[in-house]
C-alpha positions as CSV (number, residue, x, y, z in Angstrom):
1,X,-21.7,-14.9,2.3
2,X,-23.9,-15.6,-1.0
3,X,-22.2,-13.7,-4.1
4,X,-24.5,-12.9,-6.7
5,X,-21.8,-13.1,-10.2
6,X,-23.2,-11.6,-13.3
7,X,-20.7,-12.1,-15.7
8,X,-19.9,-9.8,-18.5
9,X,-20.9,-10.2,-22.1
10,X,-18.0,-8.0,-23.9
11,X,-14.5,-9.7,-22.5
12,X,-12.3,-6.5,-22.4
13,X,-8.5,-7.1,-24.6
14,X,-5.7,-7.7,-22.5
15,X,-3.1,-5.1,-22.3
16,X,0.4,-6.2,-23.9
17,X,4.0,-5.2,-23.9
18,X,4.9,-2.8,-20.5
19,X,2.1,-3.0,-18.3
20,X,2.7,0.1,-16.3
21,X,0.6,0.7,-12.8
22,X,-3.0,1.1,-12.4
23,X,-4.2,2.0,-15.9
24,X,-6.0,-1.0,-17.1
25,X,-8.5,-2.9,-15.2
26,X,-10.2,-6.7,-15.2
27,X,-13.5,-7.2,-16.8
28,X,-15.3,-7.4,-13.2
29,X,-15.6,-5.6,-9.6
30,X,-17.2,-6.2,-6.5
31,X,-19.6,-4.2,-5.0
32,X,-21.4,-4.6,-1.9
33,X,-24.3,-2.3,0.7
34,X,-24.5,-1.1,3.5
35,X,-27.6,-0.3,5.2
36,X,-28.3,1.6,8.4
37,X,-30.4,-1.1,10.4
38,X,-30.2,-3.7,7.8
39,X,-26.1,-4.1,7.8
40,X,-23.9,-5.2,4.8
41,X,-26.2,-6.8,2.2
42,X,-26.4,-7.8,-1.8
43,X,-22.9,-8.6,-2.3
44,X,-22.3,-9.4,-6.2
45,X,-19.7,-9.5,-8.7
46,X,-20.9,-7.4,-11.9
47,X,-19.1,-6.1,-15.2
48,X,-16.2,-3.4,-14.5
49,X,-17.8,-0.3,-15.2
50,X,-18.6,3.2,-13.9
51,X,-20.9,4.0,-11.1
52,X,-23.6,6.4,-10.4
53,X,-23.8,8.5,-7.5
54,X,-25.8,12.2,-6.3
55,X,-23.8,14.8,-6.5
56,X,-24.5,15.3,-2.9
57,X,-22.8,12.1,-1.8
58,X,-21.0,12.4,1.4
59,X,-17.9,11.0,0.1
60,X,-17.7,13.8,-2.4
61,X,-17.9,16.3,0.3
62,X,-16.3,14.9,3.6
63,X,-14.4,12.5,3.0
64,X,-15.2,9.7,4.8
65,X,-13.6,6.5,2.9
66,X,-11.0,3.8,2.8
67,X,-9.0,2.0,1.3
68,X,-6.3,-1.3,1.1
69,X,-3.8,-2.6,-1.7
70,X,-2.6,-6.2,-2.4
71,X,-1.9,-8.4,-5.1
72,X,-3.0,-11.5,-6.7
73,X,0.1,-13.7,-8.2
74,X,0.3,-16.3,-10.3
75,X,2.8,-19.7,-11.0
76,X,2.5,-22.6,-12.9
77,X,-1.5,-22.3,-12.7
78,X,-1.3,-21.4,-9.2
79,X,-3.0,-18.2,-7.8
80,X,-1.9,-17.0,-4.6
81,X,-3.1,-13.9,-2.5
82,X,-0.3,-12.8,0.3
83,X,-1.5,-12.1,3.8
84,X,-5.0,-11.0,2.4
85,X,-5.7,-11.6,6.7
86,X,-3.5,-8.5,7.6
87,X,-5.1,-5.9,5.0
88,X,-8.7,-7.1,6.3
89,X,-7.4,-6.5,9.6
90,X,-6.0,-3.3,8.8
91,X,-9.2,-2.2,6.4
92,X,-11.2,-2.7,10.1
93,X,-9.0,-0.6,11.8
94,X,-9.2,2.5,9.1
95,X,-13.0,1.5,9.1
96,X,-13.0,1.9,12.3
97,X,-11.1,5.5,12.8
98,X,-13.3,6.6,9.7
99,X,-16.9,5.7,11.6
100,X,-17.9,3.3,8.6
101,X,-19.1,0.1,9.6
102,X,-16.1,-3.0,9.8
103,X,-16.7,-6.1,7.2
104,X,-16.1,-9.4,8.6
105,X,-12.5,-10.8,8.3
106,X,-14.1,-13.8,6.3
107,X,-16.4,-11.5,3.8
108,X,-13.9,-9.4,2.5
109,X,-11.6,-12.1,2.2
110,X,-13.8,-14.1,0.1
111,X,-15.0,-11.6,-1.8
112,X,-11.3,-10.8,-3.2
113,X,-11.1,-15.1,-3.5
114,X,-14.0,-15.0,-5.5
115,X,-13.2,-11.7,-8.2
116,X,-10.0,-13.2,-8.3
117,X,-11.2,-16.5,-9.4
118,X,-13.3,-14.9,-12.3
119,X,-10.4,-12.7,-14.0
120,X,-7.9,-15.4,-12.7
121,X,-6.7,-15.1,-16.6
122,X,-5.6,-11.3,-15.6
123,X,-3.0,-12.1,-13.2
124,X,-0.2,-11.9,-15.2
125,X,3.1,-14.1,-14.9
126,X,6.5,-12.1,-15.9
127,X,9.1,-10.8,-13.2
128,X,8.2,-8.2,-11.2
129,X,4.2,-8.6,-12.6
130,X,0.9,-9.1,-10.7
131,X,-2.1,-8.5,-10.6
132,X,-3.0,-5.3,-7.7
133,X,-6.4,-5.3,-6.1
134,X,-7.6,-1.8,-4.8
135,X,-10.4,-2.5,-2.1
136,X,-12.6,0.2,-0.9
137,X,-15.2,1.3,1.5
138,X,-17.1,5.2,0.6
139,X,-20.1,6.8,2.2
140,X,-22.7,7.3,-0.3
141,X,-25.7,9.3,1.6
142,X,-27.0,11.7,-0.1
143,X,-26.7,15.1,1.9
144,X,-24.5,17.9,2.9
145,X,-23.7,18.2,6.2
146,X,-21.2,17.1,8.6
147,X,-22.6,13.7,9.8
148,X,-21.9,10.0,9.7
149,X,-23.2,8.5,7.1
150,X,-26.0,5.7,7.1
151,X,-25.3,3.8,4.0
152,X,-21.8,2.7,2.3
153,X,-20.4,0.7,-0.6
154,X,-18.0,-1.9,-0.3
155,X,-16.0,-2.4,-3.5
156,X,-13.0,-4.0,-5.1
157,X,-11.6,-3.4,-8.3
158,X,-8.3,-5.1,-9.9
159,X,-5.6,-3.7,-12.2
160,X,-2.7,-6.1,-14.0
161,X,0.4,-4.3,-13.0
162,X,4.1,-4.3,-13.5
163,X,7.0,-3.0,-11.2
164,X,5.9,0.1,-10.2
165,X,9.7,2.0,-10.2
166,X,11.5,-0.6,-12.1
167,X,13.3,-3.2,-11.3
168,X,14.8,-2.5,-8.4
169,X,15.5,1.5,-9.7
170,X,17.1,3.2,-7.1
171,X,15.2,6.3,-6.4
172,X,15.8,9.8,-4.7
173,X,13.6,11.5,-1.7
174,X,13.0,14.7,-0.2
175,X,13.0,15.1,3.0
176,X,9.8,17.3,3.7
177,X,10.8,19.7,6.8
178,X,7.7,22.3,6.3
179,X,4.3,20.4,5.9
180,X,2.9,17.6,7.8
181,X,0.9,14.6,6.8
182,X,-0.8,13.2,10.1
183,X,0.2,13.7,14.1
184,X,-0.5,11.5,16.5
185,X,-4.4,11.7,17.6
186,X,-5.2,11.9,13.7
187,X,-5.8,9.1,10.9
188,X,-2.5,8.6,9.8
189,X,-2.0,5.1,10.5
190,X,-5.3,4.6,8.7
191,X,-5.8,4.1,5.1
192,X,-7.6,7.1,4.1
193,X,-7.6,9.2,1.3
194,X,-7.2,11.9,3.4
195,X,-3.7,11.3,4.5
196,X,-3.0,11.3,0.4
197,X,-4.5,14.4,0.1
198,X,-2.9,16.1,2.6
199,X,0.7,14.6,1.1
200,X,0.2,16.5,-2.5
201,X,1.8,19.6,-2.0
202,X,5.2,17.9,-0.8
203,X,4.8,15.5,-3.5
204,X,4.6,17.9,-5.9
205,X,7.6,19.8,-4.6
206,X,9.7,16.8,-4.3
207,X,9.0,16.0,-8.2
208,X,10.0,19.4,-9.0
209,X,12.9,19.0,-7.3
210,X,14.0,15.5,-9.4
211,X,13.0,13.4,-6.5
212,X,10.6,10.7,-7.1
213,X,8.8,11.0,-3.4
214,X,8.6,13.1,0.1
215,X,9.7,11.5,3.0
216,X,7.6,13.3,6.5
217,X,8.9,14.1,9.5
218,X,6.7,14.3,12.5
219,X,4.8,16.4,13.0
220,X,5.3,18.2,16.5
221,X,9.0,18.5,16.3
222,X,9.8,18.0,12.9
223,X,13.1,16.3,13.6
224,X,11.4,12.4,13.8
225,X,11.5,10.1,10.7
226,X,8.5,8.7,9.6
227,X,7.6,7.4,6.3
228,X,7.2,8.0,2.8
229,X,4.8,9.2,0.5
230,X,4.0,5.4,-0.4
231,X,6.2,3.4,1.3
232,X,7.5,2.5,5.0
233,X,11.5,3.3,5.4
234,X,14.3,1.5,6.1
235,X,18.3,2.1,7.2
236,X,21.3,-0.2,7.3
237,X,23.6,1.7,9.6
238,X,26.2,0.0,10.2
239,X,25.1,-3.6,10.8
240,X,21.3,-2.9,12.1
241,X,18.0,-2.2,10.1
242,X,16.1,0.8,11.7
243,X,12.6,1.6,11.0
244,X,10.5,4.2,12.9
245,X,8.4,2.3,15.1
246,X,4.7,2.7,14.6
247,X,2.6,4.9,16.1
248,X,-0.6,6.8,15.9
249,X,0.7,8.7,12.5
250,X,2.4,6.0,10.7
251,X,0.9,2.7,8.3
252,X,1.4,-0.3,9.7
253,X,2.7,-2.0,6.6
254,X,1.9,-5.6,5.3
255,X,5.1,-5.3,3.7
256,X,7.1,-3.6,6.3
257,X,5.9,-6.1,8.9
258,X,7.2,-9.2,6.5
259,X,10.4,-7.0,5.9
260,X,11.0,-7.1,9.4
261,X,10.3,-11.0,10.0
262,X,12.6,-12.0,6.9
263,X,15.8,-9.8,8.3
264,X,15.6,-11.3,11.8
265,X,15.2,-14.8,10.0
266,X,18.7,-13.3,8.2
267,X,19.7,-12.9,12.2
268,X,19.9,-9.2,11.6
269,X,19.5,-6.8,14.3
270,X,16.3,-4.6,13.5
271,X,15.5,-1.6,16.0
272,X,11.7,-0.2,15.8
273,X,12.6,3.0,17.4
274,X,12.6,6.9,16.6
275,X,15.4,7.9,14.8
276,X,15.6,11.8,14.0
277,X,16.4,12.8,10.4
278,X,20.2,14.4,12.7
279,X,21.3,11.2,13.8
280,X,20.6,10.0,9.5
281,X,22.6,13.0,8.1
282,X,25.5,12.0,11.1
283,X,25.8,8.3,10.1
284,X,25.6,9.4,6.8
285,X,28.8,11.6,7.7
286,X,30.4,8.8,9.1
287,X,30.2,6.5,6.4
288,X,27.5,4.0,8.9
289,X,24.7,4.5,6.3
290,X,25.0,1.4,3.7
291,X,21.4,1.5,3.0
292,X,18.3,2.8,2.5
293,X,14.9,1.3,1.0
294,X,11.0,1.8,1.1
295,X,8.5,-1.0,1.5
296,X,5.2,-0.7,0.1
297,X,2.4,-3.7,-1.5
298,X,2.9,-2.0,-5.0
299,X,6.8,-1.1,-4.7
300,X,7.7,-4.2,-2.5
301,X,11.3,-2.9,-1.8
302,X,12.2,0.2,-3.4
303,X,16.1,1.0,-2.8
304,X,16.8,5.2,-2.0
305,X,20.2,6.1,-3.5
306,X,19.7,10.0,-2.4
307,X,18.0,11.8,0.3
308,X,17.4,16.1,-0.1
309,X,17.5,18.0,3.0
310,X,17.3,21.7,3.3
311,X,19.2,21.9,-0.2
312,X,21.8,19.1,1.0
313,X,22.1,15.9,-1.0
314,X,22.8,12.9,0.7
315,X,24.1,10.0,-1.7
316,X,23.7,6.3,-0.2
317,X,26.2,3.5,-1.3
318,X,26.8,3.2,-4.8
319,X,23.9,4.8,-6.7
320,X,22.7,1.5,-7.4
321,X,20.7,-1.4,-5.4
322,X,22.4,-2.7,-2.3
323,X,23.0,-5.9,-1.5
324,X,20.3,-6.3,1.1
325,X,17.6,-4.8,-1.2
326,X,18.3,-7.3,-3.7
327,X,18.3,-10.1,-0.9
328,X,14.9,-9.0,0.5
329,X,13.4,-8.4,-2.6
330,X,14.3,-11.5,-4.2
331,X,13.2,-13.7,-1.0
332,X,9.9,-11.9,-0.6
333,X,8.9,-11.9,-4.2
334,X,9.6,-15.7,-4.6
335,X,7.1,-16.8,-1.6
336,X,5.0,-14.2,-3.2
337,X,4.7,-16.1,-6.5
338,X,4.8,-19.8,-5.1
339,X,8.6,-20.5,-6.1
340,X,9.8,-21.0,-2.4
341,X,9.0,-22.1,1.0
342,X,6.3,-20.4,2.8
343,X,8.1,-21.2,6.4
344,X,5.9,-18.1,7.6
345,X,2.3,-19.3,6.1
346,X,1.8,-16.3,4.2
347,X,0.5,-17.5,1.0
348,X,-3.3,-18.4,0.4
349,X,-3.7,-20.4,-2.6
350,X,-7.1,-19.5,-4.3
């Protein structure tokens, strides 16, 4: 794929001091076509800035879009991505459930290899810092009216970031037991703006309530775990790791997936099975839950210290990081950044 780079003239500052989540942004993006007929064309790398677009466009209107998250890290001059194969995997399957046209494996990865490269001097190096990369696919046609669109934009913009909680602040959920995100049959195991959309309302409810996020239940029953707002979930009951296995309604997380490889290489137990928000609130009762945590490419591992049900408040352990949070989180963030072995090949050095 040929990358056309026009490079910009006015270097933004770099932010300094706390570099919060997703407010400031490289001095480049990528942006690249899609025709109807012709295919994905003129890819280039231009200077960040805003876009033009009819009011009309289908986007706007219908939604019809995707999206991915990862990170770019850097150590001792070293820039890595981390499993940059998974999200282009996953970006074809959302593509796909969306009707917009799937990218080659190769082409999306090299176009992150290649912004990354140019604003390789954005990646920042503290604890807990990196540098997120939000790709994206929208329909841009012109016209109002349900339809699959005939032309698209690929794009990929990046934003220096920091830890997106804290480190490793323990944070509270609500469980949500009235709306629901996705069912099986819809698009909630791809990443679509949609499924955000649709999660607002309990967001906004669990914030009101002190709780930093919503965590869903299914939604036929609404008795079945499935994930939070941002994040896949975790248990420690006792001495297994339980995760809702993946269907058609929940993300199949890059992180949760590389979660789930580094406990069995800890020769834990893990169970990808339902588990119904009852058989949480008994093992809580009992004294079996030890731990709870959320994985997520901008959180990594989040540890939950409370869960909210119907007015109930369940504390976990201490109040404070577990001991397996801290293990995972240091393990996974240190092949992230280059400063241990990569048994599993996830790194690719840029």
């Amino acid at each position: 794929m040929e990358i056309k780079i026009t490079k910009t003239t006015t270097p933004k500052a770099k932010p300094t001091g706390s570099l919060g989540f997703g407010h400031n942004f490289t001095d480049h993006m990528f942006i690249m076509d899609y025709t109807d007929g012709m295919g994905w064309h003129d890819a280039r790398i231009v200077p960040y800035g805003n876009l033009e677009f009819s009011p009309a466009c289908m986007v706007f209107h219908y939604g019809q879009e995707t999206f991915e998250g990862m990170k770019a890290y850097a150590a001792n001059g070293t820039h890595y991505l981390f499993r940059p194969e998974m999200n282009a995997r996953r970006s074809n399957a959302s593509n796909a459930r969306t009707c917009i046209p799937e990218l080659p494996e190769q082409d999306f990865i090299e176009a992150i290899k290649t912004l990354v490269k140019l604003d390789a001097d954005w990646i920042p190096e503290g604890k807990d810092s990196s540098l997120y990369i939000r790709p994206f696919f929208i329909a841009t046609d012109p016209f109002i009216g349900v339809a699959i669109s005939k032309t698209y934009k690929f794009i990929v913009i990046m934003a220096p970031a920091g830890a997106y909680y804290g480190d490793l602040k323990p944070v509270s959920i609500r469980v949500e037991d009235e709306y629901v995100r996705a069912v099986k049959g819809g698009t909630g195991r791809a990443k679509t703006g949609g499924n955000y959309a649709a999660s607002m309302a309990a967001l906004s409810r669990a914030q009101a309530e002190g709780c930093a996020q919503a965590m869903w239940l299914d939604g036929i029953e609404r008795k079945y775990i499935e994930e939070v707002g941002t994040m896949n979930i975790f248990f420690k009951i006792g001495d297994k790791i339980i995760t809702p296995a993946l269907n058609e309604s929940i993300l199949p997380g890059v992180t949760r997936d590389s979660i789930i490889t580094l406990c069995r290489d800890f020769d834990l137990t893990v169970e990808e099975r339902s588990i119904s928000i009852d058989e949480l609130l008994i093992a809580a009762d009992l004294g079996h839950l030890v731990e709870a945590f959320g994985t997520g490419t901008a959180v990594v591992i989040s540890p939950v210290n409370k869960l909210r049900y119907k007015g109930r408040d369940i504390t976990i352990g201490s109040g404070e990081a577990g001991e397996l949070s801290k293990k995972l989180y240091d393990t996974l963030t240190a092949i992230q950044r280059g400063s241990a072995p990569d048994k599993f090949n996830w790194r690719m050095e840029i």
